[in-house]
C-alpha positions, 0 to 999 in steps of 0.5 A: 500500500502507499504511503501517507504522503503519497494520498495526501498529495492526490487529496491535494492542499486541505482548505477546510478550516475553522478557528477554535473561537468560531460558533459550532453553527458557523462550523456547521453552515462551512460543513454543509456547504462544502459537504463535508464532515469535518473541519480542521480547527486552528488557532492562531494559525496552527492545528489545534484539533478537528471537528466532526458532525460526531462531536455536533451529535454528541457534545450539542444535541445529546448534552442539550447545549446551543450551537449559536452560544457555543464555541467550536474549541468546546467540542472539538476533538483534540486527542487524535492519535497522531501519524506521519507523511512516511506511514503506510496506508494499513498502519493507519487502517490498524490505528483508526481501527484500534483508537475507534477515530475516523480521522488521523492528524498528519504531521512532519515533526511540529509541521501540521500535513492534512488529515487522513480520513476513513474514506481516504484509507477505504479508497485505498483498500478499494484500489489496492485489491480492484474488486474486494468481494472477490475476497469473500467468495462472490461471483461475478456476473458481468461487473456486479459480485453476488454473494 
């Protein structure tokens, strides 16, 4: 499998940032807007954590708090496991699957990279073996897999 680098650079830059003083709503409008499912949180300039429509769900809705009164760095997540450009792509499988995270910080040293999420890693599954249910004993009837 490829390396963290090498997805990152076919992701292309990450754009997709929030300060962590932001309202979670005006996080929430940039999520919807560009279809996404997180952000990256910044402060100062530097990455300071990620938030996801997870930590809307469960540190607004199911604590009972407001989106429009509360800050993005009261919910963000901050305690990613961290991983680096010269990882491979089944370290990162292995180490979301063991933390239970959808997303994995991507540092060079102190130099923040992007994130490395769940969809970018299946992506990466899917291309490495080109037709995954072969795996699981399916036919193929013309290019669909019946199990």
């Amino acid at each position: 499998m490829r390396t963290i680098n090498e997805i990152l650079r076919q992701k292309g830059p990450h754009f997709n940032y929030v300060e962590a003083s932001a309202l979670v709503i005006d996080a929430l409008t940039l999520m919807k807007s560009e279809n996404i499912s997180y952000l990256i949180v910044r402060e100062n300039g530097n990455y300071v954590g990620i938030i996801s429509e997870r930590d809307y769900a469960h540190k607004i809705i199911l604590m009972g708090k407001h989106s429009d009164s509360t800050l993005v760095k009261g919910i963000m997540t901050t305690d990613l496991p961290i991983v680096s450009e010269t990882d491979k792509a089944e370290q990162c499988m292995i180490l979301m699957n063991a933390s239970k995270s959808r997303y994995l910080p991507v540092f060079d040293g102190r130099d923040f990279k992007g994130v490395i999420t769940i969809h970018d890693l299946m992506r990466e599954a899917i291309a490495e073996n080109q037709s995954p249910l072969e795996n699981i004993g399916g036919k193929k009837s013309g290019r669909y897999y019946w199990v």
